[in-house]
C-alpha positions as CSV (number, residue, x, y, z in Angstrom):
1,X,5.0,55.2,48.1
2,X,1.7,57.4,49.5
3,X,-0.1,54.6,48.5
4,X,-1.1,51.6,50.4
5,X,-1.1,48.5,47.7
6,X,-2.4,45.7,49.4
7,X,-1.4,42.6,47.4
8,X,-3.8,40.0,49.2
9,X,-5.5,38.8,46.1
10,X,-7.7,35.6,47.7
11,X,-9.9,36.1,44.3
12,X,-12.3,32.7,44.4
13,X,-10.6,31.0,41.4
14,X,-13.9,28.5,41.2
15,X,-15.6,31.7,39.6
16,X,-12.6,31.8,36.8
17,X,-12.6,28.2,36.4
18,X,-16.3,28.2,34.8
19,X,-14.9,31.0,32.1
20,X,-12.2,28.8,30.9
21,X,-12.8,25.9,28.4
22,X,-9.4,24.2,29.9
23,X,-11.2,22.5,33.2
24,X,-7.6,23.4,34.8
25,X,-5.9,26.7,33.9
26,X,-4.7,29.9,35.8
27,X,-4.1,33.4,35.2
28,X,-1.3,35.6,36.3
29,X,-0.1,39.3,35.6
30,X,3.9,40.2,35.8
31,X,6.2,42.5,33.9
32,X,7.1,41.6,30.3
33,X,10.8,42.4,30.4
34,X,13.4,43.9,33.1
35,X,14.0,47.0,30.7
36,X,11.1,49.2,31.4
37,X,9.2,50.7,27.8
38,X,6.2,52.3,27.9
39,X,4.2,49.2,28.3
40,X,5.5,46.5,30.5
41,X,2.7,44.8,31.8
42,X,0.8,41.3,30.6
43,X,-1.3,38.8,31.4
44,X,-0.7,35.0,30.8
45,X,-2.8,32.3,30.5
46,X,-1.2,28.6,32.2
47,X,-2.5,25.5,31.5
48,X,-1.6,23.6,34.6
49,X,-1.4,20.0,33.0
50,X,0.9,20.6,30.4
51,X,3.0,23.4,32.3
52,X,2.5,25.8,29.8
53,X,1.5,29.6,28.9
54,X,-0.9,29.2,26.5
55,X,-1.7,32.9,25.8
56,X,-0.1,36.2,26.9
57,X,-1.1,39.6,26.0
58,X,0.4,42.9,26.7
59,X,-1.6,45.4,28.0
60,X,-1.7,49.3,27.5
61,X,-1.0,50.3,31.0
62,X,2.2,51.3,32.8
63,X,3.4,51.7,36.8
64,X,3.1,49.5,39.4
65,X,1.0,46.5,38.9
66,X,-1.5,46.6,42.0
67,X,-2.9,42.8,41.9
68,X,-0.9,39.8,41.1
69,X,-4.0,37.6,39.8
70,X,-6.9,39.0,38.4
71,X,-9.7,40.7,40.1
72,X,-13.1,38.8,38.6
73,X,-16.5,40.2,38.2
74,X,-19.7,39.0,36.8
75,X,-21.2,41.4,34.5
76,X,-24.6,40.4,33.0
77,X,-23.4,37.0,33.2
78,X,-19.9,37.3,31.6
79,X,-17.2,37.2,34.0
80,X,-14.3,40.0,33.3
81,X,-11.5,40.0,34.6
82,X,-9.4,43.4,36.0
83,X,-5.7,44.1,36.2
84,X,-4.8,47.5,38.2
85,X,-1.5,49.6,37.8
86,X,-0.8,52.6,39.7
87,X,2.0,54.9,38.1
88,X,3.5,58.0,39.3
89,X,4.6,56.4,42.7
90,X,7.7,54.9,44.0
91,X,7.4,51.8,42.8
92,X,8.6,49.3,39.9
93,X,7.8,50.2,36.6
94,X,6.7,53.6,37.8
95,X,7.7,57.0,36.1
96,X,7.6,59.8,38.9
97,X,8.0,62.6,36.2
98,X,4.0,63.6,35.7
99,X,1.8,65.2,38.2
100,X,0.6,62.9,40.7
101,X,-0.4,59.3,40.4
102,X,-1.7,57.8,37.8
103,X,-4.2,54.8,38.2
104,X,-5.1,52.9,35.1
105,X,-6.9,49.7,35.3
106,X,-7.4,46.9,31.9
107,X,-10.5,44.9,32.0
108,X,-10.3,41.6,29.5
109,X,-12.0,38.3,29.1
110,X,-10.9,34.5,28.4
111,X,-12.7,32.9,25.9
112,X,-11.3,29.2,23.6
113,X,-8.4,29.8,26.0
114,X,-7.3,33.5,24.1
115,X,-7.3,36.6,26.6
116,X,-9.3,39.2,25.2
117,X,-8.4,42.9,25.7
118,X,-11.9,44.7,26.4
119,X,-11.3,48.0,27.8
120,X,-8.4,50.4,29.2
121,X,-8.8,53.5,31.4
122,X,-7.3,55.6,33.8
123,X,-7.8,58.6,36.2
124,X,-5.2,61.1,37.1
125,X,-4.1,63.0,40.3
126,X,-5.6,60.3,42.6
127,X,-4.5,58.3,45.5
128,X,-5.1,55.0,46.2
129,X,-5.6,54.0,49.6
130,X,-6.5,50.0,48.3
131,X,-8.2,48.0,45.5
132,X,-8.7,44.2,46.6
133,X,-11.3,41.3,46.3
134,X,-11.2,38.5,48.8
135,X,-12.6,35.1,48.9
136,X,-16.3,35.4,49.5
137,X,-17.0,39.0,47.8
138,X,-19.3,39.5,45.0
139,X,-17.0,42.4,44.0
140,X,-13.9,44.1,44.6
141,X,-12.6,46.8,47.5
142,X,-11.7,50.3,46.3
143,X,-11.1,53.6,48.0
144,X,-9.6,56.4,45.9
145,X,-8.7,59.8,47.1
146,X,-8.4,63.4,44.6
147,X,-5.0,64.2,45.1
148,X,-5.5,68.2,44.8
149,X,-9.2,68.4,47.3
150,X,-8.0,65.3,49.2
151,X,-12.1,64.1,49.0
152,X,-13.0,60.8,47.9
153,X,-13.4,60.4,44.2
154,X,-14.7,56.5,45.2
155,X,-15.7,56.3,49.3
156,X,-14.3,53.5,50.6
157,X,-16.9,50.1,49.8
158,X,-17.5,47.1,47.3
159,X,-17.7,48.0,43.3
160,X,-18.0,46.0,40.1
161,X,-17.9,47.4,36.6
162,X,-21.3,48.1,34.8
163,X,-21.4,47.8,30.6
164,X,-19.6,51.3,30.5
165,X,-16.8,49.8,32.2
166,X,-16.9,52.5,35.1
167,X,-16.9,51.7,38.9
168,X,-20.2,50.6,40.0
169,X,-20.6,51.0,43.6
170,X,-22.5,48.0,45.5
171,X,-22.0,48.4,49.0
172,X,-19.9,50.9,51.8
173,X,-17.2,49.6,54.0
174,X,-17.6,51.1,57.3
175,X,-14.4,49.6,58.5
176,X,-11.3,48.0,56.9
177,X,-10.9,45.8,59.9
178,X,-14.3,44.0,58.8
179,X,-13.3,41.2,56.3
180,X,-14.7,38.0,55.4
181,X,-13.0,35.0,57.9
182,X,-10.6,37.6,60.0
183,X,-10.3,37.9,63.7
184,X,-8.2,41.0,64.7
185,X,-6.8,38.9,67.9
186,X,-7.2,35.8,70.4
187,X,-4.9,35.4,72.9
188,X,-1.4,36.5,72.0
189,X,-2.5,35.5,68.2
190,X,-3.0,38.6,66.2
191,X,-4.3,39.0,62.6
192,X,-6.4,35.6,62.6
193,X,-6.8,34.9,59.0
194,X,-9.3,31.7,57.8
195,X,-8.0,28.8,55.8
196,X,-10.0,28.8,52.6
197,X,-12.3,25.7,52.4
198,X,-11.4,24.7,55.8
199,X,-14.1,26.4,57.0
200,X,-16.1,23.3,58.5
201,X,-12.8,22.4,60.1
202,X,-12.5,25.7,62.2
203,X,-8.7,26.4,60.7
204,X,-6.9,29.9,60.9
205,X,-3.7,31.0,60.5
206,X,-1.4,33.4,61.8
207,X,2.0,35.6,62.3
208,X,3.4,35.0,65.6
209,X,6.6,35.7,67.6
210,X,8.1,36.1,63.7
211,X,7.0,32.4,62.7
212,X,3.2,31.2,60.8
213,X,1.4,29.4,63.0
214,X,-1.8,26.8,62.3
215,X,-4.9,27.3,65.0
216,X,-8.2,25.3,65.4
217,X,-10.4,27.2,66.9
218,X,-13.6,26.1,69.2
219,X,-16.1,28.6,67.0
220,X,-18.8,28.8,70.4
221,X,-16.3,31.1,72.1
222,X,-13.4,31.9,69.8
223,X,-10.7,30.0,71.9
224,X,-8.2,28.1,70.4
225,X,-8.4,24.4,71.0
226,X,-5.2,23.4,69.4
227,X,-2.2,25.0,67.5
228,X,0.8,24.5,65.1
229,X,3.8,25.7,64.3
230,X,4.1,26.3,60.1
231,X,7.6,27.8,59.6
232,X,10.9,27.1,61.5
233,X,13.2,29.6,59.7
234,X,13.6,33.0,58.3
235,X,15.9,30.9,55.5
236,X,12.9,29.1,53.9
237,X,9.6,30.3,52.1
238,X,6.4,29.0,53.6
239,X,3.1,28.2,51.7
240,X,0.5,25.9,53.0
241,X,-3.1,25.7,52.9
242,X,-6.2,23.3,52.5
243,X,-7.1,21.2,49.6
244,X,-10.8,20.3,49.7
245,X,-10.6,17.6,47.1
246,X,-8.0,15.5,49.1
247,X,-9.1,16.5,52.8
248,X,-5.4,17.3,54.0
249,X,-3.5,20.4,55.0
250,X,-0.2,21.1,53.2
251,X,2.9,23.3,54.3
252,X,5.5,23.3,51.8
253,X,9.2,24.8,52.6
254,X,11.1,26.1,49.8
255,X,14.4,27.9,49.1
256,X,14.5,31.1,48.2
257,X,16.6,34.0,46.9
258,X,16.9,37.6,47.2
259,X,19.3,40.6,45.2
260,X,18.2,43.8,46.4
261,X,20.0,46.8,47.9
262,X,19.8,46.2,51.2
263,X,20.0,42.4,51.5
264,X,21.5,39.9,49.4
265,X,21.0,35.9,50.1
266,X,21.4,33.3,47.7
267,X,20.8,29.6,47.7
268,X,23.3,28.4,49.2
269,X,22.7,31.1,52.3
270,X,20.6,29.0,54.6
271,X,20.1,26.5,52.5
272,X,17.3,23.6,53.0
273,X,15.9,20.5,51.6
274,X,12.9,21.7,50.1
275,X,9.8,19.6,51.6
276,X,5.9,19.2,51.9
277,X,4.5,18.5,55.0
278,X,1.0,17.1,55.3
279,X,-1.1,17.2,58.1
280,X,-4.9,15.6,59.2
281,X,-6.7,19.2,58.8
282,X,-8.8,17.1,62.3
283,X,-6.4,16.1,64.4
284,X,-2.9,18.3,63.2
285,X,-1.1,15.1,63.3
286,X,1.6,15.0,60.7
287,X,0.3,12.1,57.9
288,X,3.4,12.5,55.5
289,X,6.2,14.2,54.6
290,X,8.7,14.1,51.5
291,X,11.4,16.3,49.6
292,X,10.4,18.2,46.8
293,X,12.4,19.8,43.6
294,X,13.8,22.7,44.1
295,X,13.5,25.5,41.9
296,X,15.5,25.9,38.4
297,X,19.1,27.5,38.8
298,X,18.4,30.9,37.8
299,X,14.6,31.0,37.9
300,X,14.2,31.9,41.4
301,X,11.5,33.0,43.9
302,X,11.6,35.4,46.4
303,X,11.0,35.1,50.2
304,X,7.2,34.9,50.2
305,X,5.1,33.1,53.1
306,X,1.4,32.6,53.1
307,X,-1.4,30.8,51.9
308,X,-1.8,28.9,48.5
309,X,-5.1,28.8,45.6
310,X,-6.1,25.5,44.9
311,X,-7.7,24.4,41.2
312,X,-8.8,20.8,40.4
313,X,-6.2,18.5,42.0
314,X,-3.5,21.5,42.0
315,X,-2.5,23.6,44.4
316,X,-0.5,27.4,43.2
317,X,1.2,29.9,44.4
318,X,2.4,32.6,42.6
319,X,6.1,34.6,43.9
320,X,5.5,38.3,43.2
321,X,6.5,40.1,45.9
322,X,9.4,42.6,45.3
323,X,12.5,42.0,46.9
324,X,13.9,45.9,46.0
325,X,11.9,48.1,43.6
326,X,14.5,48.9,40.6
327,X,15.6,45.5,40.8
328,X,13.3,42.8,38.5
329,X,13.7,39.2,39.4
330,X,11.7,36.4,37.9
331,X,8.0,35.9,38.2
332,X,7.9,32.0,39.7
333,X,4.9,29.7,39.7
334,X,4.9,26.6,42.4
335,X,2.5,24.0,41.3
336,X,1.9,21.4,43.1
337,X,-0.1,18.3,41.7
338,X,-1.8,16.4,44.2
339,X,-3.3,13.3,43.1
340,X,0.9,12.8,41.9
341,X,2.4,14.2,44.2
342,X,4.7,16.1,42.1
343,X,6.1,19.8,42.5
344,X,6.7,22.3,39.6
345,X,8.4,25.6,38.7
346,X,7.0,27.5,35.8
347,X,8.8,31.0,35.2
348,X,5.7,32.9,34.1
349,X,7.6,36.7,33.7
350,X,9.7,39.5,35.7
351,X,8.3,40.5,39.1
């Protein structure tokens, strides 16, 4: 693929919460079935108390879908939401039989919990060097490239939509390197990535001699004061992250499958107890820890480590990544309920 898809999506899911009338939803995007057609993308609507998809559209795009969640923007004071596909690359969903890439981009709004189709558009012969939004941004992160001149149709910088649905810039990015809560490296640490809502508490994480680790950081000189270890084994999935309305750090450990080309584990390969962990986001120390359900025979996620979104009392992540391009696998939703302390699987699509 000549594109670089960055799949970071750390959208601030507090903005989306106040466009919802359910007080705890989520939105998702996946593939609609595992037999390409011309359109093969949606979006779906969960209502994270009952478990549910409450809505789901299709949307007129095809390729590659570029962001898992939904980019958000406020525009004149109704939030829209974005879903990106990039077609005419090597990836899922992708036909390779045009001229050059094809980036088309959906914009739609939520309103008595129904997903509203707004807008669809696309530009041709482009490449895509990124389109992003993390936690913190007032907009999203685009750089496209003409694929004939090789010039930038969009410099690299922040944009929101304006009533025309076009790109409207907002600010440059001088460098990619600058993002909100990222250290490029302390000590042998690399890639120092903050721990959303933890901010007061000084938490990063980071990928280390192949493992995740935790650091607390001493913010007057950027040392790190204390560490620890997230993820024992290349056999398990690792999600963990900060839950401001509890005060506690979670690590969960999950099973995981893959079926590609060029790997295959299932199950029962490695197998572990699935478990949370959960620590004193202070001190480190461990306060609990307790098995968890694994996930439903069939409905499976794929090997996916990172940090998780928190809404309400729940905390989510969504599986997406790809294990092989051809192959689809299903589109997995972990919830996790804290104030019960009871774990979910919700199959939400293909991936």
């Amino acid at each position: 693929m000549n594109c670089r898809l960055r799949f970071i999506g750390l959208v601030c899911w507090i903005i989306l919460l106040h466009s919802l009338a359910l007080s705890e939803a989520y939105v998702v995007h996946s593939y609609t079935s595992n037999n390409p057609t011309s359109y093969n993308v949606s979006v779906s609507l969960i209502n994270l108390n009952t478990l549910e998809i409450i809505d789901n559209i299709e949307l007129p795009m095809t390729g590659t879908i570029m962001n898992k969640k939904p980019i958000v923007v406020l525009v004149d004071d109704q939030e829209l939401f974005l879903c990106f596909t990039l077609n005419g690359c090597m990836g899922k969903n992708a036909d390779l039989s045009g001229n050059g890439e094809v980036l088309y981009y959906s914009v739609y709004t939520i309103r008595d919990n129904s997903i509203q189709l707004l807008h669809t558009d696309s530009l041709s012969a482009v490449i895509v060097d990124y389109v992003e939004q993390l936690q913190g941004e007032s907009g999203f992160r685009l750089s496209i490239r003409d694929a004939l001149r090789d010039n930038y149709l969009f410099d690299p910088g922040l944009y929101s939509i304006d009533n025309n649905f076009d790109f409207s810039p907002i600010s440059p990015i001088e460098n990619d390197n600058e993002m909100p809560g990222y250290i490029e490296q302390i000590d042998e640490f690399e890639n120092l990535n903050i721990i959303r809502n933890a901010e007061a508490d000084h938490l990063y994480y980071s990928f280390h001699n192949s493992q995740y680790w935790l650091l607390k950081l001493d913010t007057r000189d950027n040392s790190i004061v204390d560490s620890l270890q997230l993820r024992y084994s290349g056999g398990q999935a690792t999600i963990f992250g900060y839950h401001p309305l509890r005060d506690k750090f979670y690590c969960f450990h999950t099973n995981y499958e893959i079926h590609g080309k060029f790997v295959e584990k299932s199950r029962e390969n490695y197998y572990i107890t699935p478990d949370v962990q959960i620590y004193n986001p202070l001190t480190l120390e461990l306060m609990e820890s307790f098995g968890i359900p694994d996930y439903p025979e069939g409905n499976y996620p794929g090997k996916e480590n990172g940090a998780f979104d928190t809404v309400g009392d729940y905390i989510i992540y969504y599986f997406f990544e790809d294990d092989w391009f051809p192959v689809y696998a299903p589109a997995m939703l972990f919830i996790f309920n804290t104030r019960t302390n009871e774990a979910s699987w919700l199959r939400v699509g293909w991936r």
